[in-house]
N, C-alpha and C positions, 0 to 999 in steps of 0.2 A: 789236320785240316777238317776233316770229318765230324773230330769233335766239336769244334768249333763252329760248323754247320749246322750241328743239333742245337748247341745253347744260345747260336740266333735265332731261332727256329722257336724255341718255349720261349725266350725272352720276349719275342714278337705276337707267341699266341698270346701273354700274360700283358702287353701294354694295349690287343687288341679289344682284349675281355673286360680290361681294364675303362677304357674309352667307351665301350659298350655299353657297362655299368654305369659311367658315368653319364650318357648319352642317355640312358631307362631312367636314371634316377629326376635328372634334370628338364624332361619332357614332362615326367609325372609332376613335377612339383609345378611347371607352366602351368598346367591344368589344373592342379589346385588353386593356382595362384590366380589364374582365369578364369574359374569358381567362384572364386570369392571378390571377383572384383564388380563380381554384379550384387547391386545393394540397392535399397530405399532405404529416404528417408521422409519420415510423417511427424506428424504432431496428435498430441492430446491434450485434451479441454477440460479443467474439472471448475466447476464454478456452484459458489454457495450463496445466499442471502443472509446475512446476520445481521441483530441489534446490538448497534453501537452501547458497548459498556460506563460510558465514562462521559458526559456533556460536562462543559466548559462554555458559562452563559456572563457573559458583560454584560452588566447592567449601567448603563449610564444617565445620567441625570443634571440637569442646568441651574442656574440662579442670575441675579440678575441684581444689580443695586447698584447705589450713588456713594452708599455707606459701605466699608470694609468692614465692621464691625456687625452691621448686620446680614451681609452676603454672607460672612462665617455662618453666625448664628440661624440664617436659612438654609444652609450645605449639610449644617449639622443635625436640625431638625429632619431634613429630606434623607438623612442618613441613616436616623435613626426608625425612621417609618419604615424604610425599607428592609432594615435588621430583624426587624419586629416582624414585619409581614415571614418574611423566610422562615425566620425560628418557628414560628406560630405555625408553621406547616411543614415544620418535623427537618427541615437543614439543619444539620447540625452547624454550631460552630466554627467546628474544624478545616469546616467545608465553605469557609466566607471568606475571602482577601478583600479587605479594605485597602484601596488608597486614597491618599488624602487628595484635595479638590486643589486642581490646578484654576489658579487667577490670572486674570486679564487687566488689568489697566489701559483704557485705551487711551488714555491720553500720555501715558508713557512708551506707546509706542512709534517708531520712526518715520511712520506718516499720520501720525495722531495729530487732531487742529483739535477747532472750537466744534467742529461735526464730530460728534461722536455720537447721536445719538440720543436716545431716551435714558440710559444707566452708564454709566462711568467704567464701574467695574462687572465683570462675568466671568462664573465660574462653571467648571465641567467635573465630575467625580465620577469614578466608577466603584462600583461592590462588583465582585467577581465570584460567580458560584462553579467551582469546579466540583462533580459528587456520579457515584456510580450510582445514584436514586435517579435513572432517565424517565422514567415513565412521569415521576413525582414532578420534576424541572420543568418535563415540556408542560404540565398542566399549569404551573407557577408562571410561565411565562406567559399563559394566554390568560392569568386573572392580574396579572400586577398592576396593568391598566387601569385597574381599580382604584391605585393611588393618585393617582391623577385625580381623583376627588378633594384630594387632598392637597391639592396646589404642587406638586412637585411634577417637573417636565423633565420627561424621559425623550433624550434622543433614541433617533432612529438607528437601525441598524448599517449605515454606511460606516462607522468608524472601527467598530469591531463585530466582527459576524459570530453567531454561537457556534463552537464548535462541538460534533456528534465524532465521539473516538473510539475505535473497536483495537482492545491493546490483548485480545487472544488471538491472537494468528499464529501462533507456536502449536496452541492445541489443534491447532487445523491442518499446519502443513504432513504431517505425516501420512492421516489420510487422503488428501487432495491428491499430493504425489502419486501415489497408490492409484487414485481413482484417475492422473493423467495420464501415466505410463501402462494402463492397463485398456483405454482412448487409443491410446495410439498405438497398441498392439492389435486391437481391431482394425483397424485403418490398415496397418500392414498387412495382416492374414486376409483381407479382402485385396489388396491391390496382389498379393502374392496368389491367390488363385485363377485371376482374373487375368494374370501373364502365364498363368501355367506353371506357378513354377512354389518352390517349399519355402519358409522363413525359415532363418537361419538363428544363428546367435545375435546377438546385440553388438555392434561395432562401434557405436559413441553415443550416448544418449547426456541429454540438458536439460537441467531439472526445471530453466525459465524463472522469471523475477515473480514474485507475485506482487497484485495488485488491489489496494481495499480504495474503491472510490464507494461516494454516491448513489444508490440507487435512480436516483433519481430527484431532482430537485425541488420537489414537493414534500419528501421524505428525508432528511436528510442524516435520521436517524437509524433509517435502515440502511445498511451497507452491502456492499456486490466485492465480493473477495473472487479473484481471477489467477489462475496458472496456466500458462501452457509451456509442454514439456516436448522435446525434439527428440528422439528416438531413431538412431538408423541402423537398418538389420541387413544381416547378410540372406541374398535370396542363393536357391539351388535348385536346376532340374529334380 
Protein backbone atom coordinates (compact mmCIF):
# COMPACT_ATOMS: atom_id res chain seq x y z
CA UNK A 1 0.00 0.00 0.00
CA UNK A 2 2.78 2.28 0.83
CA UNK A 3 4.19 1.57 -2.20
CA UNK A 4 1.73 2.50 -4.01
CA UNK A 5 1.34 5.85 -2.12
CA UNK A 6 4.92 6.84 -3.17
CA UNK A 7 4.34 6.06 -7.14
CA UNK A 8 1.13 8.34 -6.97
CA UNK A 9 3.03 10.72 -5.09
CA UNK A 10 6.07 11.07 -8.29
CA UNK A 11 3.64 10.24 -10.81
CA UNK A 12 1.57 13.33 -9.65
CA UNK A 13 4.70 15.56 -8.91
CA UNK A 14 5.82 14.53 -12.72
CA UNK A 15 2.08 15.44 -14.44
CA UNK A 16 2.30 18.62 -12.01
CA UNK A 17 5.81 19.74 -13.40
CA UNK A 18 4.61 18.64 -16.48
CA UNK A 19 1.46 21.21 -16.61
CA UNK A 20 3.80 23.78 -15.30
CA UNK A 21 6.08 23.47 -18.24
CA UNK A 22 3.52 23.56 -20.27
CA UNK A 23 1.76 26.39 -18.49
CA UNK A 24 5.76 28.65 -18.86
CA UNK A 25 6.11 27.48 -22.15
CA UNK A 26 2.62 28.67 -23.44
CA UNK A 27 2.38 32.06 -21.58
CA UNK A 28 5.74 32.77 -23.18
CA UNK A 29 4.83 32.18 -26.55
CA UNK A 30 1.26 34.46 -25.84
CA UNK A 31 3.70 37.11 -25.39
CA UNK A 32 5.61 36.50 -28.30
CA UNK A 33 2.73 36.02 -30.21
CA UNK A 34 1.36 39.51 -28.56
CA UNK A 35 4.62 40.95 -29.69
CA UNK A 36 4.42 40.59 -32.75
CA UNK A 37 1.02 41.37 -33.32
CA UNK A 38 1.78 44.92 -33.06
CA UNK A 39 2.87 46.04 -36.73
CA UNK A 40 2.58 49.02 -39.25
CA UNK A 41 2.04 49.35 -42.40
CA UNK A 42 3.44 52.37 -44.81
CA UNK A 43 4.20 53.07 -48.19
CA UNK A 44 7.04 54.31 -50.51
CA UNK A 45 7.17 56.59 -53.31
CA UNK A 46 9.92 56.53 -55.93
CA UNK A 47 9.29 58.55 -59.01
CA UNK A 48 11.43 59.57 -62.04
CA UNK A 49 11.06 61.89 -65.27
CA UNK A 50 12.22 60.28 -68.52
CA UNK A 51 12.22 60.92 -72.33
CA UNK A 52 9.95 58.99 -74.23
CA UNK A 53 12.28 56.58 -76.61
CA UNK A 54 10.26 55.66 -79.50
CA UNK A 55 7.33 58.30 -81.21
CA UNK A 56 4.90 56.98 -83.42
CA UNK A 57 3.56 60.01 -85.67
CA UNK A 58 0.46 59.70 -88.23
CA UNK A 59 0.66 61.69 -90.83
CA UNK A 60 -2.55 62.02 -92.69
CA UNK A 61 -3.50 63.84 -95.67
CA UNK A 62 -6.85 64.55 -98.02
CA UNK A 63 -7.67 64.89 -101.77
CA UNK A 64 -10.61 65.66 -103.34
CA UNK A 65 -11.86 65.01 -107.10
CA UNK A 66 -14.83 64.31 -109.76
CA UNK A 67 -12.14 62.10 -111.41
CA UNK A 68 -10.87 58.71 -109.85
CA UNK A 69 -8.09 58.71 -111.97
CA UNK A 70 -7.03 61.80 -110.93
CA UNK A 71 -7.66 61.59 -106.99
CA UNK A 72 -5.18 58.55 -107.36
CA UNK A 73 -2.72 60.55 -109.35
CA UNK A 74 -3.08 63.46 -106.38
CA UNK A 75 -2.85 60.90 -103.28
CA UNK A 76 0.10 59.71 -105.10
CA UNK A 77 1.97 62.97 -105.76
CA UNK A 78 1.04 64.16 -101.96
CA UNK A 79 2.57 60.90 -101.06
CA UNK A 80 5.46 61.19 -102.58
CA UNK A 81 6.20 64.76 -101.28
CA UNK A 82 5.91 63.66 -98.04
CA UNK A 83 8.42 60.53 -98.51
CA UNK A 84 10.87 62.95 -99.83
CA UNK A 85 10.36 65.58 -97.19
CA UNK A 86 11.19 62.68 -94.35
CA UNK A 87 14.01 61.03 -96.14
CA UNK A 88 15.57 64.35 -96.91
CA UNK A 89 15.79 64.83 -93.00
CA UNK A 90 17.57 61.61 -92.17
CA UNK A 91 13.99 58.91 -91.50
CA UNK A 92 15.07 56.27 -92.68
CA UNK A 93 13.16 53.99 -94.68
CA UNK A 94 12.62 51.35 -92.30
CA UNK A 95 10.95 53.72 -90.32
CA UNK A 96 8.00 54.74 -92.94
CA UNK A 97 4.61 52.52 -93.18
CA UNK A 98 2.72 53.48 -95.94
CA UNK A 99 -0.84 52.79 -96.35
CA UNK A 100 -2.62 53.09 -99.29
CA UNK A 101 -5.56 55.95 -99.56
CA UNK A 102 -8.83 55.01 -98.61
CA UNK A 103 -11.76 56.25 -101.18
CA UNK A 104 -14.94 57.73 -100.83
CA UNK A 105 -17.66 57.83 -103.42
CA UNK A 106 -20.32 59.60 -102.38
CA UNK A 107 -22.75 58.94 -104.42
CA UNK A 108 -22.34 55.23 -103.75
CA UNK A 109 -23.10 55.79 -100.60
CA UNK A 110 -26.65 54.91 -98.83
CA UNK A 111 -27.88 58.22 -98.37
CA UNK A 112 -25.86 59.54 -101.27
CA UNK A 113 -28.48 62.00 -103.76
CA UNK A 114 -27.66 64.69 -106.36
CA UNK A 115 -26.11 66.76 -103.02
CA UNK A 116 -23.15 65.64 -102.80
CA UNK A 117 -21.14 68.47 -103.06
CA UNK A 118 -18.37 70.22 -104.86
CA UNK A 119 -16.14 66.61 -105.74
CA UNK A 120 -17.71 63.28 -106.20
CA UNK A 121 -15.05 61.30 -104.87
CA UNK A 122 -12.53 61.86 -101.43
CA UNK A 123 -9.69 60.41 -100.19
CA UNK A 124 -7.65 60.02 -96.74
CA UNK A 125 -4.00 58.39 -96.53
CA UNK A 126 -1.77 57.98 -93.98
CA UNK A 127 2.38 57.60 -93.83
CA UNK A 128 3.14 56.46 -90.43
CA UNK A 129 6.60 57.30 -88.74
CA UNK A 130 7.43 55.06 -86.08
CA UNK A 131 11.58 55.83 -85.12
CA UNK A 132 13.58 56.18 -81.82
CA UNK A 133 15.09 59.57 -83.61
CA UNK A 134 12.40 61.68 -80.87
CA UNK A 135 14.08 64.86 -80.77
CA UNK A 136 14.51 64.59 -84.97
CA UNK A 137 10.25 63.68 -85.22
CA UNK A 138 9.13 66.33 -82.97
CA UNK A 139 11.18 68.96 -85.13
CA UNK A 140 9.64 67.20 -88.46
CA UNK A 141 6.31 67.65 -87.15
CA UNK A 142 6.45 71.25 -86.47
CA UNK A 143 8.16 72.10 -90.23
CA UNK A 144 5.85 69.64 -92.42
CA UNK A 145 3.43 72.48 -92.60
CA UNK A 146 5.48 73.57 -95.02
CA UNK A 147 4.05 71.20 -97.47
CA UNK A 148 1.02 72.75 -97.47
CA UNK A 149 2.66 74.99 -99.95
CA UNK A 150 2.42 72.53 -101.88
CA UNK A 151 -1.20 71.94 -102.16
CA UNK A 152 -1.62 68.76 -100.02
CA UNK A 153 -4.17 69.03 -96.79
CA UNK A 154 -3.01 67.58 -93.72
CA UNK A 155 -5.74 66.68 -91.38
CA UNK A 156 -5.74 67.48 -87.89
CA UNK A 157 -5.04 65.50 -85.22
CA UNK A 158 -8.60 64.13 -84.07
CA UNK A 159 -8.23 60.80 -85.91
CA UNK A 160 -4.95 59.67 -84.74
CA UNK A 161 -2.87 61.30 -81.94
CA UNK A 162 1.13 60.96 -82.01
CA UNK A 163 2.18 58.72 -79.71
CA UNK A 164 5.46 59.49 -77.27
CA UNK A 165 6.57 55.74 -75.96
CA UNK A 166 9.09 54.99 -73.19
CA UNK A 167 9.79 50.98 -73.71
CA UNK A 168 12.86 50.97 -70.71
CA UNK A 169 11.11 50.42 -67.70
CA UNK A 170 12.89 47.21 -67.12
CA UNK A 171 16.13 49.16 -66.65
CA UNK A 172 14.29 51.29 -64.01
CA UNK A 173 12.38 48.96 -61.90
CA UNK A 174 15.21 47.62 -60.02
CA UNK A 175 16.24 50.72 -58.81
CA UNK A 176 12.93 52.48 -58.21
CA UNK A 177 12.06 49.34 -55.96
CA UNK A 178 15.01 49.87 -54.07
CA UNK A 179 14.55 53.56 -53.77
CA UNK A 180 10.41 52.67 -52.68
CA UNK A 181 11.25 50.09 -50.13
CA UNK A 182 13.79 52.07 -48.67
CA UNK A 183 10.61 55.31 -48.52
CA UNK A 184 8.98 53.38 -46.64
CA UNK A 185 11.36 52.13 -44.34
CA UNK A 186 11.71 55.71 -43.28
CA UNK A 187 8.28 56.26 -42.89
CA UNK A 188 8.25 53.27 -40.54
CA UNK A 189 11.36 54.10 -38.38
CA UNK A 190 9.71 57.56 -37.88
CA UNK A 191 6.21 56.21 -37.00
CA UNK A 192 8.23 53.44 -34.78
CA UNK A 193 9.91 56.14 -32.71
CA UNK A 194 7.24 58.45 -32.37
CA UNK A 195 4.94 55.36 -30.53
CA UNK A 196 8.18 54.49 -28.67
CA UNK A 197 8.56 51.50 -29.85
CA UNK A 198 11.74 49.34 -32.34
CA UNK A 199 10.96 48.15 -35.99
CA UNK A 200 10.92 44.83 -36.45
CA UNK A 201 11.34 42.51 -39.47
CA UNK A 202 9.21 42.81 -42.54
CA UNK A 203 5.93 40.78 -42.33
CA UNK A 204 4.43 41.35 -45.97
CA UNK A 205 5.65 44.00 -48.24
CA UNK A 206 4.03 44.82 -52.33
CA UNK A 207 6.16 45.74 -54.76
CA UNK A 208 2.84 48.03 -56.30
CA UNK A 209 2.05 48.33 -60.21
CA UNK A 210 4.07 50.94 -61.90
CA UNK A 211 2.87 53.54 -63.86
CA UNK A 212 4.38 55.61 -67.13
CA UNK A 213 1.87 58.44 -67.99
CA UNK A 214 2.43 61.94 -69.27
CA UNK A 215 4.10 64.51 -67.81
CA UNK A 216 2.06 66.54 -68.70
CA UNK A 217 0.06 67.58 -71.67
CA UNK A 218 2.22 70.11 -73.19
CA UNK A 219 5.08 67.63 -73.13
CA UNK A 220 4.00 64.58 -74.05
CA UNK A 221 7.20 63.36 -74.70
CA UNK A 222 8.36 63.60 -71.38
CA UNK A 223 7.23 60.83 -69.30
CA UNK A 224 6.44 60.50 -65.01
CA UNK A 225 7.22 56.75 -64.24
CA UNK A 226 5.42 56.14 -60.76
CA UNK A 227 5.76 53.00 -58.00
CA UNK A 228 4.50 52.74 -54.75
CA UNK A 229 5.47 49.96 -52.56
CA UNK A 230 3.42 48.62 -49.18
CA UNK A 231 5.76 47.44 -46.67
CA UNK A 232 4.60 46.24 -43.18
CA UNK A 233 6.86 45.61 -40.20
CA UNK A 234 6.60 44.17 -37.07
CA UNK A 235 7.00 46.86 -34.10
CA UNK A 236 8.54 45.88 -30.53
CA UNK A 237 9.00 47.67 -27.14
Amino acid sequence: MEQNVKSSLVLGSLLLAGLLGMAWIGGNSLLKAKEYERRVSVKGLSEKEVQADVVVWPIRFSGASNELPALYDEMGKSAAAVLAYLKLNGVAEEEILIAPPAITDKLAQPYGGAETGTFRYTAAQTITVRSGQVDRVRQLMNGIAELGQQGIAFAGQDYQQTEFIFTKLNDLKPLMVEEATRSAREVADKFAKDSASRLGKIRTANQGQFTVENRDSSTPYIKKVRVVSTVEYYLSD
